[in-house]
PAFI-779344 format. One line per 3 residues: their letters; for each residue y, x negated, z of N, C-alpha, C, O. Coordinates in steps of 0.05 Angstrom, whole numbers. Atoms other than C-alpha are relative to their C-alpha. Example, Ala and Ser with C-alpha at 12.3 -4.5 7.8 and 13.67 -1.06 7.14 Angstrom:
# PAFI-779344
as> -24,-18,0,-90,-246,156,24,-18,0,24,-39,13  -24,16,-1,-21,-273,143,22,15,14,44,5,18
This chain:
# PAFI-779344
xxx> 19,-19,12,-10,-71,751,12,13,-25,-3,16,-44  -12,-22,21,39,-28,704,-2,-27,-14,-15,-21,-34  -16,17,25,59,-101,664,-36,-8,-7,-39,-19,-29
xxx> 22,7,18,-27,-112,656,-6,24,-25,-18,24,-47  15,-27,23,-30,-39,628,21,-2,-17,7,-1,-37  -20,5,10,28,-48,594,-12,-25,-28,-22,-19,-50
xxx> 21,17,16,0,-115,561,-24,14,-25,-23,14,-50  16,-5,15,-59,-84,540,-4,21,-12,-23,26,-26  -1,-23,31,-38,-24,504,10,-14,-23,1,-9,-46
xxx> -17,16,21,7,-71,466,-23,-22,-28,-19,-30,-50  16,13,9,-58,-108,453,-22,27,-20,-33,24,-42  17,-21,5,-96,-49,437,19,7,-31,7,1,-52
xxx> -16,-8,19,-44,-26,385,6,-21,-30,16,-16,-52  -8,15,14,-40,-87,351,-29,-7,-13,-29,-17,-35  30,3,12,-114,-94,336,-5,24,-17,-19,24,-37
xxx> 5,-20,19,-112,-26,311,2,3,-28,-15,9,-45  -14,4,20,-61,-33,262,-8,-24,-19,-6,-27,-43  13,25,22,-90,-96,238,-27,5,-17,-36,-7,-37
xxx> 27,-10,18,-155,-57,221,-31,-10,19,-54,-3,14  28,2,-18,-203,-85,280,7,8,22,29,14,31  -9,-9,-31,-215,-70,343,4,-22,18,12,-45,13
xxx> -5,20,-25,-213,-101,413,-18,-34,-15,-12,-54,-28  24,20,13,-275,-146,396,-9,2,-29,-32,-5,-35  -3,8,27,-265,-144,323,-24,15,-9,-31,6,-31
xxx> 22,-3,13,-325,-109,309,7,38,-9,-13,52,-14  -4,-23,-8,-290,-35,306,30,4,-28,52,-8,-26  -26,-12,15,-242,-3,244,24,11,21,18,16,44
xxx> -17,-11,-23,-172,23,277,-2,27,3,-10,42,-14  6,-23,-1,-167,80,310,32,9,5,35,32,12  -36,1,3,-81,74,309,7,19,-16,-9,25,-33
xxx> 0,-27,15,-48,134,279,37,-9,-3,49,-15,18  -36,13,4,31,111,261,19,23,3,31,31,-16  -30,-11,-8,82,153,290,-11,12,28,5,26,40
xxx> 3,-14,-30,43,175,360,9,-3,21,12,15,38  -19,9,-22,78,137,406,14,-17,-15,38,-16,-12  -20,31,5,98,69,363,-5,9,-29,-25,19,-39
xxx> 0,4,29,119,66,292,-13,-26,-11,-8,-46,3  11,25,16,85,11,250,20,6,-29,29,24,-43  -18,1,35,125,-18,189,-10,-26,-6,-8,-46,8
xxx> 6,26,10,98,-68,148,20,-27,-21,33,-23,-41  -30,9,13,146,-117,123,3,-30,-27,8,-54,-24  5,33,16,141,-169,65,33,-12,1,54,0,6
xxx> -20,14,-10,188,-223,69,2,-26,-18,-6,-48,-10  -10,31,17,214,-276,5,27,-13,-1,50,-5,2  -39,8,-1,266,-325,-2,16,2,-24,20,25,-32
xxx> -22,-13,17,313,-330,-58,-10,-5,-31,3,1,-52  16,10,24,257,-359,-112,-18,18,3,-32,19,-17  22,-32,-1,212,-295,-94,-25,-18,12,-47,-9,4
xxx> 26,8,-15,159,-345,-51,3,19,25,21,35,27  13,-17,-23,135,-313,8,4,-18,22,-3,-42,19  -16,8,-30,162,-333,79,-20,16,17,-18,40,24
xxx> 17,-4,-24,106,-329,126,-6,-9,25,-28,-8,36  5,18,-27,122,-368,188,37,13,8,58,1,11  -29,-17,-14,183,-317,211,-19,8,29,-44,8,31
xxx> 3,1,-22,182,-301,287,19,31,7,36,39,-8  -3,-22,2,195,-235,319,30,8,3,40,29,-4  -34,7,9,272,-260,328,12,4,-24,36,9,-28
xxx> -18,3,23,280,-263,260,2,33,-20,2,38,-45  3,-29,15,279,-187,245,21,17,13,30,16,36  -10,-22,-18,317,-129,255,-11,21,-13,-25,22,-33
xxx> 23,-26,14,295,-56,250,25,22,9,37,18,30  -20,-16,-6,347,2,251,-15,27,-13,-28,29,-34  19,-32,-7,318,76,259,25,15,-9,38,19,11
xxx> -22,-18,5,378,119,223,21,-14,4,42,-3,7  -31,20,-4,426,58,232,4,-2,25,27,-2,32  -8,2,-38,427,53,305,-29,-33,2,-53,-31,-5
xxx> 20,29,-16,385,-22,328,-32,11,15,-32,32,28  20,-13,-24,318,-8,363,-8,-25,5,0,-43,-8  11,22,-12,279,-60,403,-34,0,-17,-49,19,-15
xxx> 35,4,1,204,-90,369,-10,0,14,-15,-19,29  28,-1,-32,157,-67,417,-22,-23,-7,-30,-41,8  22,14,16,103,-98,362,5,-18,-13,26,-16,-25
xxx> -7,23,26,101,-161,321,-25,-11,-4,-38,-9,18  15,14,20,50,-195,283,1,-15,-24,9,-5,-45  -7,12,32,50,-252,231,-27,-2,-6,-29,-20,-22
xxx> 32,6,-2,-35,-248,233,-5,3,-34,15,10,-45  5,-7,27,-63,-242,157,-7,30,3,-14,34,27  -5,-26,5,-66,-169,144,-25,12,-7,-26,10,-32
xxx> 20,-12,16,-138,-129,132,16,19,-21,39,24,-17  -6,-10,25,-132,-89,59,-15,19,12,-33,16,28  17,-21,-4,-150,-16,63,7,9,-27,25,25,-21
xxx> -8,-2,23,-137,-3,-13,-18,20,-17,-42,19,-21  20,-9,25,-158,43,-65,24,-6,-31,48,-6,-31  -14,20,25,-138,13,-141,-4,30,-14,-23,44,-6
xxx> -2,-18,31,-127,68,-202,16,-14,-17,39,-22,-17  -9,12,19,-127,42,-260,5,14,-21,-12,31,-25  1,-18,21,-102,73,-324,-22,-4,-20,-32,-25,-29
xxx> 31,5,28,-159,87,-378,12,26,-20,-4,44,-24  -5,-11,6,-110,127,-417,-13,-7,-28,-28,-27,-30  11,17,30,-127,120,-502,14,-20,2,1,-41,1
xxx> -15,25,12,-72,73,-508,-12,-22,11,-5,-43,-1  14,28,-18,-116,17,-456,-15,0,-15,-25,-18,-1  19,2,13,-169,17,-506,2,-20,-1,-18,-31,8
xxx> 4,31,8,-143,-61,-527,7,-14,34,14,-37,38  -15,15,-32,-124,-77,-446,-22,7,19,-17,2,42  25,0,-11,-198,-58,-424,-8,-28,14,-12,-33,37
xxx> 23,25,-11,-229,-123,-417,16,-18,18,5,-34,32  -26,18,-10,-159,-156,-390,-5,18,27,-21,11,45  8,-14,-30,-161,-107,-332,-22,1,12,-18,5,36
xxx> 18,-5,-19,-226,-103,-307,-7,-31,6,-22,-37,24  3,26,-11,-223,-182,-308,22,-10,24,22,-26,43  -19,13,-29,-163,-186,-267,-4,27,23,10,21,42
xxx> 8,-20,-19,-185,-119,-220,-29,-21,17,-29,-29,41  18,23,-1,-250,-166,-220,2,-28,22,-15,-38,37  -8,26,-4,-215,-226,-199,13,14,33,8,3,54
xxx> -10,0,-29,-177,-186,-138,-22,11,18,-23,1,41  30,-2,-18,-243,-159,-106,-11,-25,12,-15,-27,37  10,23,-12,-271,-233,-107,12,-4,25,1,-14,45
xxx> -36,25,-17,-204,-256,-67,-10,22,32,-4,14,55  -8,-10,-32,-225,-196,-8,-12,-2,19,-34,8,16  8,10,-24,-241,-217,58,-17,19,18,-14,43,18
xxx> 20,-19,-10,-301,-195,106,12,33,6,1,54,-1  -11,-25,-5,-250,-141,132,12,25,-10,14,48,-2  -6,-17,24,-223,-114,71,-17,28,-17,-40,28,-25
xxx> 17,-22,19,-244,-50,34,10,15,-16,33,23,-14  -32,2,28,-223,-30,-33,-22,29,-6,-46,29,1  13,-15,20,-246,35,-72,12,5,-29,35,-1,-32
xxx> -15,13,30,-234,37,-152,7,33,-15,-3,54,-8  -7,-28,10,-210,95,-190,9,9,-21,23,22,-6  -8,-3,29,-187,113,-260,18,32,-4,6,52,6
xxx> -19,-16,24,-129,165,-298,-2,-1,-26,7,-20,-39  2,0,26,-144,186,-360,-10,26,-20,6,43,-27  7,-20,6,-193,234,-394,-7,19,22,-15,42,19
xxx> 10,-5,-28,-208,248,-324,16,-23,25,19,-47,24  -6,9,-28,-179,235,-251,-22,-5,15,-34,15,22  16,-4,-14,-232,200,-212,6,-23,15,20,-41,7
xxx> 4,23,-15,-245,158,-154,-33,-3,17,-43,15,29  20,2,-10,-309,128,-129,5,3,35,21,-11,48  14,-2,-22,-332,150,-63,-1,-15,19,5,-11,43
xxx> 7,35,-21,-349,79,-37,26,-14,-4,39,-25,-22  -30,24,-8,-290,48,4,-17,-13,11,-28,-1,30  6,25,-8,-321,-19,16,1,-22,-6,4,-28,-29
xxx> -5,23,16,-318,-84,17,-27,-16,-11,-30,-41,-11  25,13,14,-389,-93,-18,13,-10,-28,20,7,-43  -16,7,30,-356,-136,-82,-24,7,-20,-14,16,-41
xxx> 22,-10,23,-426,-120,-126,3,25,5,-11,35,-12  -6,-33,-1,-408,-46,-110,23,9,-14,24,29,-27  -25,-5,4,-341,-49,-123,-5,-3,-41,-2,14,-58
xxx> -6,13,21,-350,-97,-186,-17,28,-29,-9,35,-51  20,-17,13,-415,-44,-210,27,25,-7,38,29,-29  -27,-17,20,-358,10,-209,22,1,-18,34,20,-29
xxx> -27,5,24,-304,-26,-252,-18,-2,-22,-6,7,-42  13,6,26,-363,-45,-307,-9,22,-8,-8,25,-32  23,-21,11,-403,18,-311,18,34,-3,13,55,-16
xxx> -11,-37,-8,-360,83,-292,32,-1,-9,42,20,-1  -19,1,14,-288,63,-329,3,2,-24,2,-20,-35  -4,7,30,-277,77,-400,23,18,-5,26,39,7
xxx> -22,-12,5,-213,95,-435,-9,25,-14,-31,31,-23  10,-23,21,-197,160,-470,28,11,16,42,0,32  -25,-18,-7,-142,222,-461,10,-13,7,4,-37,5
xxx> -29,-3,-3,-78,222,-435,7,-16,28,-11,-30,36  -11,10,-14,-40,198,-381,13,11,27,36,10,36  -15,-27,-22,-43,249,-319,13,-30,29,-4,-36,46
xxx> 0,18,-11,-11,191,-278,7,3,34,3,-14,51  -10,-5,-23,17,226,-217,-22,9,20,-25,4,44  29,-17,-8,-50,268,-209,-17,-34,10,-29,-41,31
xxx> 18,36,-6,-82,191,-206,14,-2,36,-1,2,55  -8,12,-26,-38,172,-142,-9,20,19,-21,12,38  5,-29,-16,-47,245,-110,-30,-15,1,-28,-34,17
xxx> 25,-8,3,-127,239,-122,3,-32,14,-9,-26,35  2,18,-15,-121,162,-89,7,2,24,-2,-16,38  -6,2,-20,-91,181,-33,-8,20,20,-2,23,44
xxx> 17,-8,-22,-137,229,-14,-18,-4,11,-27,7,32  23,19,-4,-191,177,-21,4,-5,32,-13,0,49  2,11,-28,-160,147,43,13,13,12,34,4,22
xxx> -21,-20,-24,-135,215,83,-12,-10,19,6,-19,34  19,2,-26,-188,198,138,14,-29,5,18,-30,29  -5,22,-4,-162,127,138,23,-8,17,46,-1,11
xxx> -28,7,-13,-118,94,194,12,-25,3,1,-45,-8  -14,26,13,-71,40,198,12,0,-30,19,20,-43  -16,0,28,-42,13,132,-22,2,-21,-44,-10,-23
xxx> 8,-15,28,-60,52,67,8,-16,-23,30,-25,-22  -9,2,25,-53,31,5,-3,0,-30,-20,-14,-41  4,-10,28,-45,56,-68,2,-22,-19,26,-29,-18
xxx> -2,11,14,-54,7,-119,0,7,-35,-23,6,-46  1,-10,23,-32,31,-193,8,-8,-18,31,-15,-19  -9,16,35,-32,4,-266,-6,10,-13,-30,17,-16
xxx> -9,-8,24,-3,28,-322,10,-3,-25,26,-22,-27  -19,13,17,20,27,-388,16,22,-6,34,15,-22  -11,-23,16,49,99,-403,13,14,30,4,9,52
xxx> -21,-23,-10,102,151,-371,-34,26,5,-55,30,-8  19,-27,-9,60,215,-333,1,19,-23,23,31,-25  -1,-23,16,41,262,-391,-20,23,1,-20,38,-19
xxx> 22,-23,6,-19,313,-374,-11,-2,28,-10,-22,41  7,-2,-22,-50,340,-314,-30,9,-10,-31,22,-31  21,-11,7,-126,352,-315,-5,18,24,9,17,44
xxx> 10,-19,-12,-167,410,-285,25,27,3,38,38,-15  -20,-23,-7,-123,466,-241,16,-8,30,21,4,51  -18,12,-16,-83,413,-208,29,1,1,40,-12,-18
xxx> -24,-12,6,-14,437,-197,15,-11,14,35,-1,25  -29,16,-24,23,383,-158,17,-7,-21,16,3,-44  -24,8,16,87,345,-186,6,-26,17,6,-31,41
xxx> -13,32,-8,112,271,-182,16,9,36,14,-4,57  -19,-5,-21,160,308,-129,-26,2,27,-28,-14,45  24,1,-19,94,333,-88,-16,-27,3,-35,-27,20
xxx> 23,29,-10,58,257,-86,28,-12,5,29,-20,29  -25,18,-20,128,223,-71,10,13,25,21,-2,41  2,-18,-30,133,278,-10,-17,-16,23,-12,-26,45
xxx> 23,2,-11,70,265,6,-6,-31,13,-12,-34,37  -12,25,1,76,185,-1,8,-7,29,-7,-15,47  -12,3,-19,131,183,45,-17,8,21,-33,-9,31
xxx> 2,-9,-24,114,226,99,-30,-9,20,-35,-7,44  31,6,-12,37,201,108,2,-22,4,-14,-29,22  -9,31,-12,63,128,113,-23,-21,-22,-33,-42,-16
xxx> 18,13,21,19,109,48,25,-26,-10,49,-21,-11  0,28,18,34,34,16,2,5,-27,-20,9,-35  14,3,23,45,39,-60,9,-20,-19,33,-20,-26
xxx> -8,25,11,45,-21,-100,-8,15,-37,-28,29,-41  12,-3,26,45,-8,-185,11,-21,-17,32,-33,-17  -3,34,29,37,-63,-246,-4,18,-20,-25,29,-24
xxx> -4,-12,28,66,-28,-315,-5,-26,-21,-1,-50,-19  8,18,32,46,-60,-380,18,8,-22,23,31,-27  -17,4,25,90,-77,-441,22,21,16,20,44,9
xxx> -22,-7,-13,151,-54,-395,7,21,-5,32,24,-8  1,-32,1,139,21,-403,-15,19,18,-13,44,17  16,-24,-11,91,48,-356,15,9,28,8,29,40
xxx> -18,-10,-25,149,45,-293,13,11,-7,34,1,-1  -28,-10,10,193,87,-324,0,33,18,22,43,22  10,-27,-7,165,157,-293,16,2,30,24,25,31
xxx> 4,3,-20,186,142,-220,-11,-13,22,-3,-14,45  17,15,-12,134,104,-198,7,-24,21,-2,-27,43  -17,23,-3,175,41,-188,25,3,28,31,-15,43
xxx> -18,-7,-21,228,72,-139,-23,13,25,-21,3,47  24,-2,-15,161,107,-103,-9,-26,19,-9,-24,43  7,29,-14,135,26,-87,23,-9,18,20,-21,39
xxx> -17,15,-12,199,9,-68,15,21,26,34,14,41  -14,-17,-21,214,72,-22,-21,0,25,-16,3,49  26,3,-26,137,62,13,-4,-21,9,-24,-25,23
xxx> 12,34,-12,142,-15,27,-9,-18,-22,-3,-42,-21  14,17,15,102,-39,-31,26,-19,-19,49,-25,-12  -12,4,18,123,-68,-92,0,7,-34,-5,30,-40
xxx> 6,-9,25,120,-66,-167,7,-19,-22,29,-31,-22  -11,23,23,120,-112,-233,-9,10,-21,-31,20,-25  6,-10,25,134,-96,-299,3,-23,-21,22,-37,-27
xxx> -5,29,20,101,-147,-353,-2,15,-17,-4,39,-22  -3,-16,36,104,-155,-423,-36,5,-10,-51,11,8  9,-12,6,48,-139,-466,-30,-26,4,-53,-20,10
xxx> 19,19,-5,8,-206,-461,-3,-15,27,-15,-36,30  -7,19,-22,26,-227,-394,-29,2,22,-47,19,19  22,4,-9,-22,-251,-342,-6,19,31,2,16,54
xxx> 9,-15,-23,-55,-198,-301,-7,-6,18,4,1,39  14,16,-37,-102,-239,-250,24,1,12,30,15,31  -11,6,-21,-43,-269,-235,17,22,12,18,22,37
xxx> -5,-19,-22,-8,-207,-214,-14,21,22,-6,35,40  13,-13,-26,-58,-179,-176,-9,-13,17,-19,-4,38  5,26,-20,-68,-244,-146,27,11,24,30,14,48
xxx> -34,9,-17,5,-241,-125,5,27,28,17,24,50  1,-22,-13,-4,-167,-93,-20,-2,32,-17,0,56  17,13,-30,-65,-189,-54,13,-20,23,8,-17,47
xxx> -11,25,-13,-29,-247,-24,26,14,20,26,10,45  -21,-21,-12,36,-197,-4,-21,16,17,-18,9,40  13,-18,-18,-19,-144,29,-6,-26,18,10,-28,37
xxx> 4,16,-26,-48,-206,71,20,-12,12,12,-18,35  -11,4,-15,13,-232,94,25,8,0,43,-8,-5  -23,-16,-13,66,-182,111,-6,0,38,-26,-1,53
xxx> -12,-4,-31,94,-177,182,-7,30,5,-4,47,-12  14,-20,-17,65,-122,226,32,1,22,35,-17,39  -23,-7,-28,138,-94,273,-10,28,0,-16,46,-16
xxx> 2,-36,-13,126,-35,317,27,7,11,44,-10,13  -18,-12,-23,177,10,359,-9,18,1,-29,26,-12  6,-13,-8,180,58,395,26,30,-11,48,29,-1
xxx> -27,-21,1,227,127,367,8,18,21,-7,32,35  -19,-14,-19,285,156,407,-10,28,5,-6,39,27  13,-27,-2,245,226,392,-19,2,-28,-21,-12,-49
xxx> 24,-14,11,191,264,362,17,27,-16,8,48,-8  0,-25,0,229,320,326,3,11,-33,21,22,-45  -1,-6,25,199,324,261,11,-5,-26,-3,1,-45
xxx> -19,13,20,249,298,211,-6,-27,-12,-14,-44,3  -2,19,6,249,246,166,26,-16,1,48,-9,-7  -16,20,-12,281,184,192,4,-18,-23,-11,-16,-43
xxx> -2,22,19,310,123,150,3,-20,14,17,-25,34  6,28,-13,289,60,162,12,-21,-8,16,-19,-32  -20,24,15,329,-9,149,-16,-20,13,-20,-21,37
xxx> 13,22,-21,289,-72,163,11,-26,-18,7,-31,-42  -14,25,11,332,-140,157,-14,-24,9,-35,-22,22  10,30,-3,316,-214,164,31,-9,10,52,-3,-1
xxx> -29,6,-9,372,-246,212,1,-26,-12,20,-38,-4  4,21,17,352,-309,162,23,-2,-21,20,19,-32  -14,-2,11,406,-319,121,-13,-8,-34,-20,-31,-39
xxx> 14,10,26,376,-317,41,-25,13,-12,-34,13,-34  26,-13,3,314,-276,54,0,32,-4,10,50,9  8,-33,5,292,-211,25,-27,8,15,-50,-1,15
xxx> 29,-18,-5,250,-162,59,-1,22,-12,20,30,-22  13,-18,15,209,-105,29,-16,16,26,-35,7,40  24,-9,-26,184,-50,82,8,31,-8,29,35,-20
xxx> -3,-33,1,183,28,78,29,1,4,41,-14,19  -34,-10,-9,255,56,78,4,27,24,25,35,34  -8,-29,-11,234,121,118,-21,-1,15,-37,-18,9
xxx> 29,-12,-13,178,155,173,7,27,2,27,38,-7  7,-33,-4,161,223,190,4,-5,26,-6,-27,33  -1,3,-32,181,230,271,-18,35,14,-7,53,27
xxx> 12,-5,-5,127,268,281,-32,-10,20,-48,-28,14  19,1,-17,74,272,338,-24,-6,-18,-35,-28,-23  24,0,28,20,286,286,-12,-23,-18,-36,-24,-22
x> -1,22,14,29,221,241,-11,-32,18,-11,-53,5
């Protein structure tokens, strides 16, 4: 009896995190740090392809440098819970029509389960409303409600996306492109890069960002992706967008899903180490959690 209930929390937990429910017809209702940590884990070899047929042997996971056991594993394709901000600073005025064709192009690519909302930095911090995966909804808000202008409040952008999906559980994620360093905050918003990389961390947000003409990671941003799991690419000035947001989509659907369980609850942020016992392979997964009940 304990190893069916046992089973089927394990089952229960793992549908959460993936974004359905039991019978697939149900968003999760999984909250990441209440009993089991979730870490999502991308995984390339030594040409930067993507290694998607690893096994729950082939991982390790160390909680403050001490080993823990995977309660959880998953190699399943990954639902997207995403909200995109894009920059519409003045300087995008000539990188308009290039972005909303490759933003365009990653909507097509998302699957029944997926749900994306779209968002802009610029003369204004905004994000639409509608997280779904209606792609004529989505697509209506990249054509009609984006246009460049002002400055570059770029931190205020990630803050204002990530409150899009406070209500949201399971894996979060910030998607951000740029071409410029954070220069202007609008309204009587008074956070700081330091307050959304706090914040980042400790809520277990995803943030992936794509800089243009190899200046817009320079702010922080770039160590941000690489401290929450995501990732980040900085092209040159003509390089091909689809294909990096192709490449992003493709990383969100197939990262590795490892759970555990932590030694305690007592509030602190923990550091996380997640290896490949593969000899050659890089992984990419959050470096840290919050060991908090709450999370």
């Amino acid at each position: 009896m304990r190893k069916t209930a046992r089973v089927l929390a394990i089952l229960l937990f793992v549908a959460a995190a993936l974004g359905v429910g039991v019978m697939g017809a149900q968003r999760p209702t999984f909250r990441a740090g209440v009993r089991t940590v979730a870490v999502y884990a991308t995984v390339s070899d030594g040409d930067g392809r993507l290694v998607p047929d690893l096994a729950r042997s082939d991982f390790e996971v160390f909680d403050g440098g001490r080993p823990v056991d995977i309660t959880v594993f998953s190699n399943d394709i990954q639902a997207i819970t995403v909200a995109i901000m894009l920059d519409m600073s003045g300087s995008m005025q000539g990188n308009v029509l290039r972005v909303r064709a490759a933003t365009e192009h990653f909507v097509n690519t998302l699957l029944p389960a997926d749900r994306a909302c779209i968002g802009s930095f610029g003369e204004e911090v905004v994000v639409s409303p509608l997280l779904t995966g209606d792609k004529a909804i989505l697509k209506r808000v990249l054509h009609e409600e984006l246009w460049p202008g002002g400055y570059t409040p770029m931190w205020q952008g990630v803050a204002r996306a990530m409150q899009a999906l406070e209500g949201e559980t399971g894996r979060r994620v910030v998607l951000v492109l740029t071409d410029g360093q954070d220069n202007m905050t609008i309204g009587d918003w008074r956070g700081s890069a330091g307050d959304v990389r706090r914040q980042a961390v400790e809520a277990s947000f995803m943030v992936y960002a794509i800089g243009i003409e190899g200046t817009g990671l320079n702010g922080g941003i770039a160590s941000l992706a690489e401290e929450t799991g995501g990732g980040h690419f900085e092209l040159a000035l003509n390089a091909d967008l689809t294909a990096t947001f192709a490449r992003v989509g493709e990383e969100l659907r197939h990262q590795y899903l490892l759970g555990f369980a932590p030694a305690t609850f007592d509030g602190k942020l923990h550091k996380l180490n997640v290896r490949a016992t593969r000899r050659g392979l890089k992984v990419r997964a959050r470096k840290s959690y919050l060991a908090s009940e709450d999370r």
